[in-house]
TIRO-2110 file (N, C-alpha, C; in Angstrom, 1 decimal):
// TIRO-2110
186.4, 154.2, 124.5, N, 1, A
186.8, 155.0, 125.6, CA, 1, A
185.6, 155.9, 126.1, C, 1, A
185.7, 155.9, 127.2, N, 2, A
184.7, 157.1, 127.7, CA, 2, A
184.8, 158.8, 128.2, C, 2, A
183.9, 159.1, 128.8, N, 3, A
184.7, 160.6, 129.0, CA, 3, A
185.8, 160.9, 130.0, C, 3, A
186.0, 159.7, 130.6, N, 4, A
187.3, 159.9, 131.6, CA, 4, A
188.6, 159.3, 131.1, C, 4, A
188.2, 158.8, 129.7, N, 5, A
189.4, 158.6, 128.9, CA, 5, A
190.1, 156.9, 129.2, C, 5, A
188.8, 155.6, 130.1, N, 6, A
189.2, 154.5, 130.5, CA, 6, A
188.8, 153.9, 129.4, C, 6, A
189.1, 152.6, 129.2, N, 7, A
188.6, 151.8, 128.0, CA, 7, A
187.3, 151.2, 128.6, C, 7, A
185.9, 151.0, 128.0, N, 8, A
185.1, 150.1, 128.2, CA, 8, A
185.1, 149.1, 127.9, C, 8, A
184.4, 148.3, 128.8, N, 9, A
184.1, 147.0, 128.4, CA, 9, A
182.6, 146.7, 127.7, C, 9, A
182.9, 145.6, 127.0, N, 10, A
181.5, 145.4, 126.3, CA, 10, A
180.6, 144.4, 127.1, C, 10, A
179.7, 144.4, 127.2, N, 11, A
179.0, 144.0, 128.3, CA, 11, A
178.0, 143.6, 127.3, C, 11, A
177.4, 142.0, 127.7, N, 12, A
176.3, 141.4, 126.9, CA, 12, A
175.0, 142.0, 127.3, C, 12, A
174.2, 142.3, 126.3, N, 13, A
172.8, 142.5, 126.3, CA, 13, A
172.3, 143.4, 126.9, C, 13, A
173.2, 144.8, 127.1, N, 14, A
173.0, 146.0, 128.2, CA, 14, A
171.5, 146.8, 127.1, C, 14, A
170.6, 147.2, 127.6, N, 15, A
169.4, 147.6, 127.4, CA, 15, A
169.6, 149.3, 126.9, C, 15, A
169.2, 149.4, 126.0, N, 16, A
169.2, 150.6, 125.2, CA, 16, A
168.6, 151.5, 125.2, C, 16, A
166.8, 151.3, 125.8, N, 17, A
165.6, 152.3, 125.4, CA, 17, A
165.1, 151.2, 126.6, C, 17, A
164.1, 152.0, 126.9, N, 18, A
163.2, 151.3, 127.8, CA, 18, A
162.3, 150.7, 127.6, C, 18, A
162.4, 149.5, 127.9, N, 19, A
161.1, 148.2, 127.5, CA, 19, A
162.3, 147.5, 126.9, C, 19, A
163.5, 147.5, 127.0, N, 20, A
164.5, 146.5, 126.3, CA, 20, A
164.8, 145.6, 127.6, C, 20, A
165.0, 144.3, 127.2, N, 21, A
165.2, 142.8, 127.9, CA, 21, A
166.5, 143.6, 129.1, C, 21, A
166.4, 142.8, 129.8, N, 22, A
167.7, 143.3, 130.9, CA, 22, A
168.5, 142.2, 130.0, C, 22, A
170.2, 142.1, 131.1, N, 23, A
171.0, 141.6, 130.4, CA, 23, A
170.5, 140.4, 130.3, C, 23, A
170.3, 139.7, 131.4, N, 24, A
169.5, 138.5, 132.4, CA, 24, A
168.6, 138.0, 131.0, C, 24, A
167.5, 139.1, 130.8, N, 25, A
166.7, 137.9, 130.2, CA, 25, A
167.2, 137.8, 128.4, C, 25, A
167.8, 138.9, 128.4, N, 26, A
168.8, 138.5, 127.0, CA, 26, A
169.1, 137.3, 126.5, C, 26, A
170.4, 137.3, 127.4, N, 27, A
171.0, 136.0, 127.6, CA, 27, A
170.0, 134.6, 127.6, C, 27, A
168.9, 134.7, 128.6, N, 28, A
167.8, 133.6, 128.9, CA, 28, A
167.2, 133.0, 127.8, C, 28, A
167.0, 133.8, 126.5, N, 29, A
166.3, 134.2, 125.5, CA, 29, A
167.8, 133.3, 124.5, C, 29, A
168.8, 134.2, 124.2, N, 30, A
169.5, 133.2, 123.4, CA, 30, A
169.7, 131.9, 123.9, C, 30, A
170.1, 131.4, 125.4, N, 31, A
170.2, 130.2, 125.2, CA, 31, A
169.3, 129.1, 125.4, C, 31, A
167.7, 129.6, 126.1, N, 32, A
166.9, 128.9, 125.4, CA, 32, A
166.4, 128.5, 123.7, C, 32, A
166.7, 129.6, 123.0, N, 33, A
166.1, 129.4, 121.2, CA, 33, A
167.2, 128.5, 120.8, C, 33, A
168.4, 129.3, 121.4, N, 34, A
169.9, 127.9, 120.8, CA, 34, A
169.2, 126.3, 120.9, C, 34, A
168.9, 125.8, 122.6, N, 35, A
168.3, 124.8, 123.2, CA, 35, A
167.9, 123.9, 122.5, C, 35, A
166.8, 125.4, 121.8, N, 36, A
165.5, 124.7, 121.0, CA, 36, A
165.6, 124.5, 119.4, C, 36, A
166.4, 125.5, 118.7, N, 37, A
167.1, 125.0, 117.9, CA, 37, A
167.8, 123.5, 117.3, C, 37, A
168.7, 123.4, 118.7, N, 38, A
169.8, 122.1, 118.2, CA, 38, A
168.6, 121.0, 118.8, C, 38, A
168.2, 120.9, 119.2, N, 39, A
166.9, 120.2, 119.6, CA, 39, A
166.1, 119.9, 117.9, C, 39, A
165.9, 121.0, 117.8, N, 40, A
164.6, 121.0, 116.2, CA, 40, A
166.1, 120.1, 115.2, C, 40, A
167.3, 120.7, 114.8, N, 41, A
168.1, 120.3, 114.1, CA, 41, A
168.3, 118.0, 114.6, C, 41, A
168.3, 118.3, 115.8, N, 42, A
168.4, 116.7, 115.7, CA, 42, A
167.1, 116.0, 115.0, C, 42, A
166.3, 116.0, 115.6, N, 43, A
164.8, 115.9, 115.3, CA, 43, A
164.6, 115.9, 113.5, C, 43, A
165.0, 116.7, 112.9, N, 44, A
165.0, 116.8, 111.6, CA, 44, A
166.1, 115.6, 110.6, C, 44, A
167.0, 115.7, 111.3, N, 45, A
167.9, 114.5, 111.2, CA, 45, A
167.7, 113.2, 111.2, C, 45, A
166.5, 113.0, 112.1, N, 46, A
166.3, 111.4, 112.9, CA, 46, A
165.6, 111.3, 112.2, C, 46, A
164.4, 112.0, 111.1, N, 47, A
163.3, 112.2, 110.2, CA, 47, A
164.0, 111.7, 108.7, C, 47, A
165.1, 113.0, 108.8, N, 48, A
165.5, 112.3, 107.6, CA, 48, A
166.1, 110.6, 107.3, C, 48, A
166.5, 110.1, 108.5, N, 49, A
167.2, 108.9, 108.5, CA, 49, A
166.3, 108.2, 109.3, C, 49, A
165.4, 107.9, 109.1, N, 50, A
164.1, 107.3, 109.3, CA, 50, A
163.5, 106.7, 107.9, C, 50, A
163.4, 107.9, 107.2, N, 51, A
163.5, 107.5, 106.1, CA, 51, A
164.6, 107.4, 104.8, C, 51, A
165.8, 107.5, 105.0, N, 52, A
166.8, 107.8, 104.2, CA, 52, A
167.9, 106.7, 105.0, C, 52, A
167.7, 105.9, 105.5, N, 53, A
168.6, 105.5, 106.6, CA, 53, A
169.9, 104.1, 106.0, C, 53, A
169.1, 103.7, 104.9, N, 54, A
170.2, 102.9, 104.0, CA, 54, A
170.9, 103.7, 102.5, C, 54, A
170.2, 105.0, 102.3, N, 55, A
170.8, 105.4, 101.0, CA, 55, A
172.2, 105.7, 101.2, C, 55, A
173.0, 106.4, 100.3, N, 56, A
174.3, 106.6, 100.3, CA, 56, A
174.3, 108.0, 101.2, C, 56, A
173.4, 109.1, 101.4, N, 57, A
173.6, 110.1, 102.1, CA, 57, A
173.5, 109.7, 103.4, C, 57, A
173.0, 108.7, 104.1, N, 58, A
172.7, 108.7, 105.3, CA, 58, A
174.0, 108.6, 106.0, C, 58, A
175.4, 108.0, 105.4, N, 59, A
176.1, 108.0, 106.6, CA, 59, A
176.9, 109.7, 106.7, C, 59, A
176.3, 110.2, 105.6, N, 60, A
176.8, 111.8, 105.9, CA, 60, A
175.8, 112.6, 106.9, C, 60, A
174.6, 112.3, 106.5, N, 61, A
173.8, 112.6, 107.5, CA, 61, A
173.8, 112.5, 108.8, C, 61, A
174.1, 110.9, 109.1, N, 62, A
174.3, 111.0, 110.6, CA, 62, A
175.6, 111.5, 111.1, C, 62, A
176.4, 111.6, 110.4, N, 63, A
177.9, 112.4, 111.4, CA, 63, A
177.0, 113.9, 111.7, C, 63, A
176.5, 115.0, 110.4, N, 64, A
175.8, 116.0, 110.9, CA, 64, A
175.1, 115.7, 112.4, C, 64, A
174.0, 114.8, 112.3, N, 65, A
173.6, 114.4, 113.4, CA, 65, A
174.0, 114.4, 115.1, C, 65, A
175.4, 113.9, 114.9, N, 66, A
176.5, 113.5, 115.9, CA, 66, A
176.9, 114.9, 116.4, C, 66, A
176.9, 115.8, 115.3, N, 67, A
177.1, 117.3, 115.8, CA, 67, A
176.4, 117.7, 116.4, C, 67, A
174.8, 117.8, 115.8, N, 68, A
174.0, 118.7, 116.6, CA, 68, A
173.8, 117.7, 118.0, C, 68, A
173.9, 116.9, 117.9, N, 69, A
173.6, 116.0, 119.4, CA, 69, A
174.9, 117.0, 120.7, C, 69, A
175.8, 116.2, 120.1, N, 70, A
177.1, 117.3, 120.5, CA, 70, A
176.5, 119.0, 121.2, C, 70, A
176.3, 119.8, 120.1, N, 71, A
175.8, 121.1, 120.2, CA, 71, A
174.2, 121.2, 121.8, C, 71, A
174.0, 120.1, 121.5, N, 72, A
172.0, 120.0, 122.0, CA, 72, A
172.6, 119.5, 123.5, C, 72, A
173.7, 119.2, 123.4, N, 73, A
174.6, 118.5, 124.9, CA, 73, A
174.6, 119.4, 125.9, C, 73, A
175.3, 120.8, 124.5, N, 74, A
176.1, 121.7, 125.4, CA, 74, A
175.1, 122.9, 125.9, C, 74, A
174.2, 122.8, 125.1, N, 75, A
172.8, 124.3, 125.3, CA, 75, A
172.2, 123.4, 126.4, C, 75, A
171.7, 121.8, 126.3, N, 76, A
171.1, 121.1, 127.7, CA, 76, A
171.9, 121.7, 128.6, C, 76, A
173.0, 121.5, 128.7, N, 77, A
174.1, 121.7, 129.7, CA, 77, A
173.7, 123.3, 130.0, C, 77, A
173.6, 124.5, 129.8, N, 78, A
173.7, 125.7, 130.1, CA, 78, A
172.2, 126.1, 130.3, C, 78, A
171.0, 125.8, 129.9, N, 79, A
170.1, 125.5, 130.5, CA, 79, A
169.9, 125.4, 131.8, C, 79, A
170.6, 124.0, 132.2, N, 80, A
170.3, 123.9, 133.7, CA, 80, A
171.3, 124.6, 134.4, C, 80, A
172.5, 125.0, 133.7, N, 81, A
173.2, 125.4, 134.8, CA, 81, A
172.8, 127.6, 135.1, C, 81, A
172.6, 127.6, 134.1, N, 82, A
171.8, 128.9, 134.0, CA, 82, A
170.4, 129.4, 134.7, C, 82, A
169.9, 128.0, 134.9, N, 83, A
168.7, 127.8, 135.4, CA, 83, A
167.6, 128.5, 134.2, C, 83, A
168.1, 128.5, 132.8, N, 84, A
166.5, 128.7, 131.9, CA, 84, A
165.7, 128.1, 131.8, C, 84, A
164.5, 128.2, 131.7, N, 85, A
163.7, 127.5, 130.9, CA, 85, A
163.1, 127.3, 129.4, C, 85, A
163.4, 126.2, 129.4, N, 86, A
163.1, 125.8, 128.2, CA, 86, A
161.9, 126.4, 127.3, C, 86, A
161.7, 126.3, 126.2, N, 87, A
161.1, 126.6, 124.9, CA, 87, A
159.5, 125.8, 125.4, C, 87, A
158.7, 126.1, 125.5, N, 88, A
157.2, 125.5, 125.8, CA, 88, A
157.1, 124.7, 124.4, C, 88, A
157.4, 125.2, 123.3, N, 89, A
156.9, 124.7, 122.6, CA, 89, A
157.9, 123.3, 122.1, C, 89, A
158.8, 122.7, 123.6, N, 90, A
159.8, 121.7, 122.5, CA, 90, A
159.0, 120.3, 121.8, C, 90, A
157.6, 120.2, 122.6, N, 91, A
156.9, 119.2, 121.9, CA, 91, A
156.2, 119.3, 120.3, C, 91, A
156.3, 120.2, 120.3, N, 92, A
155.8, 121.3, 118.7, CA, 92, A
156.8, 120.7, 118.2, C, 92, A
158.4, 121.3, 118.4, N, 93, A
159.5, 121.1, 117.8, CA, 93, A
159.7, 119.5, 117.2, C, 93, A
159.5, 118.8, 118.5, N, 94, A
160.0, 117.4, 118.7, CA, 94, A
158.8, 116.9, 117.2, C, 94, A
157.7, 117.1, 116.7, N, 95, A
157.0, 116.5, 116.2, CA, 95, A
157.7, 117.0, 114.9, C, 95, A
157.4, 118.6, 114.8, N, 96, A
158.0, 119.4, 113.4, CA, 96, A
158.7, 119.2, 112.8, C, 96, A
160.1, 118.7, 113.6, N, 97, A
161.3, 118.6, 113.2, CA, 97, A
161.5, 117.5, 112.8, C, 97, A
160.8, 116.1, 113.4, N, 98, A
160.7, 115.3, 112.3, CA, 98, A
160.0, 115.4, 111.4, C, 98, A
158.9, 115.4, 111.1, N, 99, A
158.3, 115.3, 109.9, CA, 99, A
158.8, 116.8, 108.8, C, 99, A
159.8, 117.6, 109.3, N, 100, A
160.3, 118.4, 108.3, CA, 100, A
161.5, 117.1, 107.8, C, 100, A
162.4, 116.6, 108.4, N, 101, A
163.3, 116.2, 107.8, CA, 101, A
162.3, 115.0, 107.1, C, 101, A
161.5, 114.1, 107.5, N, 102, A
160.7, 112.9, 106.6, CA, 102, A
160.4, 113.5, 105.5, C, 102, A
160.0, 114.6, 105.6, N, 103, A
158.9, 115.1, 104.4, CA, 103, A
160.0, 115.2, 103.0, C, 103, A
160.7, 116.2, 103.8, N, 104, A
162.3, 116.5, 102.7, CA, 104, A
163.0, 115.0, 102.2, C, 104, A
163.1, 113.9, 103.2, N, 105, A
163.9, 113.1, 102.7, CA, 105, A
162.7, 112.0, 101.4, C, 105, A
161.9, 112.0, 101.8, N, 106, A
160.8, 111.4, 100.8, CA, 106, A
160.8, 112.1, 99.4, C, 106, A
161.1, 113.5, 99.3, N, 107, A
161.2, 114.2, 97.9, CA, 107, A
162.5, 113.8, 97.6, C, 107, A
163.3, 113.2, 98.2, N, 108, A
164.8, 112.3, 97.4, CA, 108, A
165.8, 113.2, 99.0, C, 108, A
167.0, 112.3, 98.1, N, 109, A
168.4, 112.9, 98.9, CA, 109, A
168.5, 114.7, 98.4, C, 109, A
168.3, 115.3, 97.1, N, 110, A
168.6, 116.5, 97.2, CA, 110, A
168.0, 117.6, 98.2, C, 110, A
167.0, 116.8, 98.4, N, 111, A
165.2, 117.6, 99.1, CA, 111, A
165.9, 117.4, 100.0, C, 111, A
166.5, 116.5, 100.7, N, 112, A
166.7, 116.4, 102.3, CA, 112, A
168.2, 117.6, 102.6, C, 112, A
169.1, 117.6, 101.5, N, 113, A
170.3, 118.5, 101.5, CA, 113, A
169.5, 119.6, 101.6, C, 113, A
168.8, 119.8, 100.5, N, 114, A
168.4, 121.5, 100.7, CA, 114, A
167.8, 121.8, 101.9, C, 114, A
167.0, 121.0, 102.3, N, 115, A
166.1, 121.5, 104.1, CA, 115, A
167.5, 121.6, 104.9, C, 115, A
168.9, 121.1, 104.5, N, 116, A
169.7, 120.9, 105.3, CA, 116, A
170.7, 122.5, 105.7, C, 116, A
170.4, 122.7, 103.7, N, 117, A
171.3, 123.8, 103.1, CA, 117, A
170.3, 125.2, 104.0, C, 117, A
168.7, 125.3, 103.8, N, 118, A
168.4, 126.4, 104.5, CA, 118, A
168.4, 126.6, 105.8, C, 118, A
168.0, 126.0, 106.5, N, 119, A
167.9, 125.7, 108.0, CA, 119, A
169.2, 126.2, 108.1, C, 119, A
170.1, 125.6, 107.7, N, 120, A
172.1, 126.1, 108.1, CA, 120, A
172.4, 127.6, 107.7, C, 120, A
171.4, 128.1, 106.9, N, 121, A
171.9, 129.6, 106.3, CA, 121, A
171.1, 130.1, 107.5, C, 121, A
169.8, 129.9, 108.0, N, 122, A
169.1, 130.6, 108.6, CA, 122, A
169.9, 130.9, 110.1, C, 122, A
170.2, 129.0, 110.4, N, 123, A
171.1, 129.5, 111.9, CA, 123, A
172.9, 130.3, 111.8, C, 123, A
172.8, 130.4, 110.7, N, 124, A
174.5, 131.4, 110.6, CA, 124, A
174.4, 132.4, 110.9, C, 124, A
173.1, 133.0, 110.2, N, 125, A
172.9, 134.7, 110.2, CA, 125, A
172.4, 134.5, 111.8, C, 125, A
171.5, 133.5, 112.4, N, 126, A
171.3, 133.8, 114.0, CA, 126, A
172.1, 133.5, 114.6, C, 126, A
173.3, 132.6, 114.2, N, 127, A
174.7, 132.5, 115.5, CA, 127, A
175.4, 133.7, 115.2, C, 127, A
175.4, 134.7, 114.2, N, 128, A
176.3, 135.5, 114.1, CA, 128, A
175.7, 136.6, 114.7, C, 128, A
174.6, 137.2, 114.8, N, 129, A
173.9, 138.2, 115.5, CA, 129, A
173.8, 137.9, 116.9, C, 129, A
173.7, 136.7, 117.3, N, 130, A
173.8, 136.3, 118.9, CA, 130, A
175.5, 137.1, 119.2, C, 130, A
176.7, 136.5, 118.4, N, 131, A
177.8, 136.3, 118.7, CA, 131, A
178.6, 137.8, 118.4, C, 131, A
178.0, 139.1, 118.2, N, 132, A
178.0, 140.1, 117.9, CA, 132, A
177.6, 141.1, 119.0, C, 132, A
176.4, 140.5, 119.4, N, 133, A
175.5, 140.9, 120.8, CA, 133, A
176.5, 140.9, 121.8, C, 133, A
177.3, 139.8, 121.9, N, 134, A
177.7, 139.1, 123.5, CA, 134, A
178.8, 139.8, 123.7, C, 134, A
179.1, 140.5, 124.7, N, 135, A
180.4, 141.1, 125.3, CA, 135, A
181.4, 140.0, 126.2, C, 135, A
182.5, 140.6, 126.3, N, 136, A
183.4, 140.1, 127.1, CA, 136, A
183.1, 139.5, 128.1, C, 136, A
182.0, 139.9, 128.9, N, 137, A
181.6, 138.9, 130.0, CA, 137, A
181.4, 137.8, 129.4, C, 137, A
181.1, 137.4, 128.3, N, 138, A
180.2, 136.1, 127.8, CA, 138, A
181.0, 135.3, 127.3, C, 138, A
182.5, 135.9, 127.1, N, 139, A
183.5, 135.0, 126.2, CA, 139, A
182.9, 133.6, 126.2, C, 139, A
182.6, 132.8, 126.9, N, 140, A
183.2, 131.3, 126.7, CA, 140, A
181.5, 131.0, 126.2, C, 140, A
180.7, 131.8, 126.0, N, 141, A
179.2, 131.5, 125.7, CA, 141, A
179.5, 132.0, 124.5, C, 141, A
179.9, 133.2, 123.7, N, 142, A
180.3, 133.5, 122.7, CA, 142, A
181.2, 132.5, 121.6, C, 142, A
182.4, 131.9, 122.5, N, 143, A
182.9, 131.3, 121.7, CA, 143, A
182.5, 129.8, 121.3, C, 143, A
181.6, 129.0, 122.5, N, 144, A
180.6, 128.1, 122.1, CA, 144, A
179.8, 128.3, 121.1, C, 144, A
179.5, 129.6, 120.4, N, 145, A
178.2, 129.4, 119.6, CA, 145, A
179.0, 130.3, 118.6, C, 145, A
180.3, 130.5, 118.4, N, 146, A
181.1, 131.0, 117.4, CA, 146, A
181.5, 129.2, 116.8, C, 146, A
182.2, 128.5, 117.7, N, 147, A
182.6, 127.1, 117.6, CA, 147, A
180.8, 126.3, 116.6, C, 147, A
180.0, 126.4, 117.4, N, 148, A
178.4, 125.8, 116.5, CA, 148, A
178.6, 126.5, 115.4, C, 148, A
178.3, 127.8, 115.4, N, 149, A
178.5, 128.7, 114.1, CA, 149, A
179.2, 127.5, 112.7, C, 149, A
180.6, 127.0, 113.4, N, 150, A
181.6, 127.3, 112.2, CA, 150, A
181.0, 125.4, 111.6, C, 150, A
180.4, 124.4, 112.6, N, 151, A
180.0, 123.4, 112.2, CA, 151, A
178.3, 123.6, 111.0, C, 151, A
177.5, 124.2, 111.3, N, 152, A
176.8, 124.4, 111.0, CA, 152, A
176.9, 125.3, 109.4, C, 152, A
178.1, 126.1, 109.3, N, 153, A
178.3, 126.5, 108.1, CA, 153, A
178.7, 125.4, 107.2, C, 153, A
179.7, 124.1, 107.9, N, 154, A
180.1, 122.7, 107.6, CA, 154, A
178.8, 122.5, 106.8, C, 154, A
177.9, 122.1, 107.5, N, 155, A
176.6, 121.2, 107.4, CA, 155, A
176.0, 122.1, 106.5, C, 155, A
176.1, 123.1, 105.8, N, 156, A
175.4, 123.9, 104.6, CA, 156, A
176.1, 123.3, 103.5, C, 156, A
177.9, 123.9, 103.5, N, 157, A
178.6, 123.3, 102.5, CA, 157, A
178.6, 121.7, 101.9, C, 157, A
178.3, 121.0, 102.9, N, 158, A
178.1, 119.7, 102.4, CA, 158, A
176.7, 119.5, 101.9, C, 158, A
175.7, 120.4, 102.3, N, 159, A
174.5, 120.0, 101.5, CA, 159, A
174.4, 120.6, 100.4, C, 159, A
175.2, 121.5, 99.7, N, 160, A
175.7, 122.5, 98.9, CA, 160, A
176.5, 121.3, 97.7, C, 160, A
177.5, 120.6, 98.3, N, 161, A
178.4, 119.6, 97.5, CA, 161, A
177.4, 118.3, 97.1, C, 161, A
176.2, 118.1, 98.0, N, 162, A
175.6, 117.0, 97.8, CA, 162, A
174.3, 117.4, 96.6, C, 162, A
174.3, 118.6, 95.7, N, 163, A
173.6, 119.2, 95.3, CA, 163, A
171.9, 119.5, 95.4, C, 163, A
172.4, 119.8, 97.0, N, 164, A
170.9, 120.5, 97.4, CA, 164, A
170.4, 121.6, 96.3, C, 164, A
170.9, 122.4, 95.6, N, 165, A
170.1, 123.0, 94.8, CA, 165, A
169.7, 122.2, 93.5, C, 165, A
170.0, 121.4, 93.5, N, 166, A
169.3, 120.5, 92.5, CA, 166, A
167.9, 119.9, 92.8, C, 166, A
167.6, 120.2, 94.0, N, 167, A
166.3, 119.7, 94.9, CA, 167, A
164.8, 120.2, 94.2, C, 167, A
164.0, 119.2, 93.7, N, 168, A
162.8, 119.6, 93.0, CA, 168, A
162.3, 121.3, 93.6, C, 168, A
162.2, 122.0, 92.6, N, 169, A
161.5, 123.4, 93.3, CA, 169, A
162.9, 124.0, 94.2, C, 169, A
163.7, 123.7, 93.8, N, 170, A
164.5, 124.4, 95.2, CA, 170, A
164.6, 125.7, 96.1, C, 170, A
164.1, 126.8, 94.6, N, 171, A
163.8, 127.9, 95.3, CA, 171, A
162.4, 128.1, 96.2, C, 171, A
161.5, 127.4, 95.9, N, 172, A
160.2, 127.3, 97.0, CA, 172, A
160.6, 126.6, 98.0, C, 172, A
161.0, 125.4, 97.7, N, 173, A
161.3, 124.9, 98.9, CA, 173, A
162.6, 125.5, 100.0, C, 173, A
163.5, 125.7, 99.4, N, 174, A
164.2, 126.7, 100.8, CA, 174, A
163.9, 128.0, 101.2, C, 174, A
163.2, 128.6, 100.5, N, 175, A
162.3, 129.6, 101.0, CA, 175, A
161.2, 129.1, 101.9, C, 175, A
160.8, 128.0, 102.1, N, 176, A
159.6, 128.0, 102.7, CA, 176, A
160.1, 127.2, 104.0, C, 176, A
161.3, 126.3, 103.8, N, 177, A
162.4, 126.1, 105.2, CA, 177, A
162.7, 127.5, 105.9, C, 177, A
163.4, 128.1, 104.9, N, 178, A
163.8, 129.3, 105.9, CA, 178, A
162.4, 130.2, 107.0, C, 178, A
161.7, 130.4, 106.0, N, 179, A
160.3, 131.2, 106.4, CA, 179, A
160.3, 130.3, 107.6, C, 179, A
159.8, 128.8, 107.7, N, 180, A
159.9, 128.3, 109.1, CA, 180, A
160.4, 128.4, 109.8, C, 180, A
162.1, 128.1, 109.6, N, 181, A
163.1, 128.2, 110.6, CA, 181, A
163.4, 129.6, 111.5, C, 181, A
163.1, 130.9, 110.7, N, 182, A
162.6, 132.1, 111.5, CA, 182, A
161.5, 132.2, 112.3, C, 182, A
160.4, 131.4, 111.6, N, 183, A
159.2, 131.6, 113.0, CA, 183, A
159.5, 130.9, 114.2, C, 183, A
160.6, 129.7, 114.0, N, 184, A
160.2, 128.8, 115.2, CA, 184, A
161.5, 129.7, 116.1, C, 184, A
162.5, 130.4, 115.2, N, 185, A
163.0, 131.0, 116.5, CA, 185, A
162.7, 132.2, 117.2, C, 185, A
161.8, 132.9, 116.1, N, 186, A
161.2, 133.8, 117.0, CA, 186, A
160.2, 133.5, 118.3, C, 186, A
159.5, 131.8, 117.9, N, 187, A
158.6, 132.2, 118.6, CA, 187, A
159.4, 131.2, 120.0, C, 187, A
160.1, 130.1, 119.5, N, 188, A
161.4, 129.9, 120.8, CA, 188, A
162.0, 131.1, 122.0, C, 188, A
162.5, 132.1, 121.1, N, 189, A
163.1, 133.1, 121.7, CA, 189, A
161.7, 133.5, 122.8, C, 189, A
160.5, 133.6, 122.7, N, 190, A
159.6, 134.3, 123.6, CA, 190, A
158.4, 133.3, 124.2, C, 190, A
158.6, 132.0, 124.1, N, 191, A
157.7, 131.1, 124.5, CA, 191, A
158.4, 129.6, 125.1, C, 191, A
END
C-alpha cells in the first residue's frame, strides 16, 4: 500500500538508484542471457551425444535435449518479438557448449551427469532471481521461466539419480562448470 492507502502494483525492473537499467533494458538483458543460455544448454547436449550417442544415458539425454530445444523455441520466439538482440557472443557459446558437453561426456556418463547436475543448479538460482524480479506486468514472461525453472530442476534430479556425484573429481569439476556457467551469463547479460 502506499500513502494514499491504494494497493501497488509490482512492476518489473523499476530502477532504484541512478545508473540502474530502465525497465526496458532489464527485461532486454534477461531475455537475451535466457536466449543464450538455452542455446549454450542445447549445444552442450549435442556434445554430449556426439560422443555418448549409443550408451545407455543417451536416450535420457536426448529427451533433456528436446526440452531445452522447446525452452530455446520460446526465448527465439521473444527475442524477435521483443525486438532484442542477441548475445554477440552466441558463436563463443555455439563452440563452448559443445566441447563442454564432449569434454564431460569423454570422462564417462557420470562426468556428463555432473556438467548436467551444475549447469542446472546454476540456472535455478538465475531462473529464480529473474522470476522474483518480474512484476505483474510480466506475468506470462514470469511464468514461462518459472515453467523452464521447474524442467531444469528435472534435468539436475536426473543427473543426481544417474550418479553425477560419482563423477571423477566431482567436486572440482562442478565447481569449475558452475564458475563457467556464471561467467557466460554474466557476460551474455551485457554483451
Amino acid at each position: 500500500m502506499n500513502d494514499t492507502g491504494k494497493q501497488e502494483t509490482k512492476r518489473s525492473g523499476r530502477p532504484y538508484l541512478p545508473g540502474d537499467l530502465t525497465p526496458a533494458e532489464t527485461l532486454a538483458r534477461m531475455i537475451r542471457v535466457d536466449q543464450a543460455g538455452e542455446y549454450g544448454a542445447r549445444r552442450i547436449y549435442e556434445g554430449q551425444l556426439a560422443v555418448l550417442g549409443r550408451s545407455p544415458a543417451a536416450a535420457t539425454i536426448r529427451k533433456m535435449h528436446e526440452q531445452e530445444l522447446a525452452h530455446l523455441e520460446a526465448f527465439d520466439r521473444l527475442v524477435a518479438e521483443r525486438r532484442v538482440r542477441p548475445t554477440l557472443l552466441q558463436p563463443v557459446w555455439h563452440v563452448a557448449g559443445f566441447a563442454l558437453g564432449a569434454a564431460t561426456a569423454l570422462l564417462g556418463e557420470k562426468a556428463a551427469m555432473a556438467c548436467t547436475v551444475a549447469v542446472e543448479e546454476v540456472i535455478d538460482e538465475h531462473y529464480a532471481g529473474q522470476a522474483e524480479r518480474l512484476g505483474e506486468d510480466e506475468a506470462e514472461l514470469k511464468a514461462t521461466i518459472e515453467a523452464f525453472r521447474a524442467d531444469e530442476q528435472e534435468h539436475r534430479d536426473i543427473g543426481l539419480e544417474h550418479d553425477a556425484e560419482g563423477a571423477p573429481a566431482y567436486p572440482l569439476l562442478s565447481g569449475a562448470v558452475k564458475a563457467g556457467s556464471r561467467l557466460a551469463i554474466w557476460l551474455s547479460e551485457r554483451l
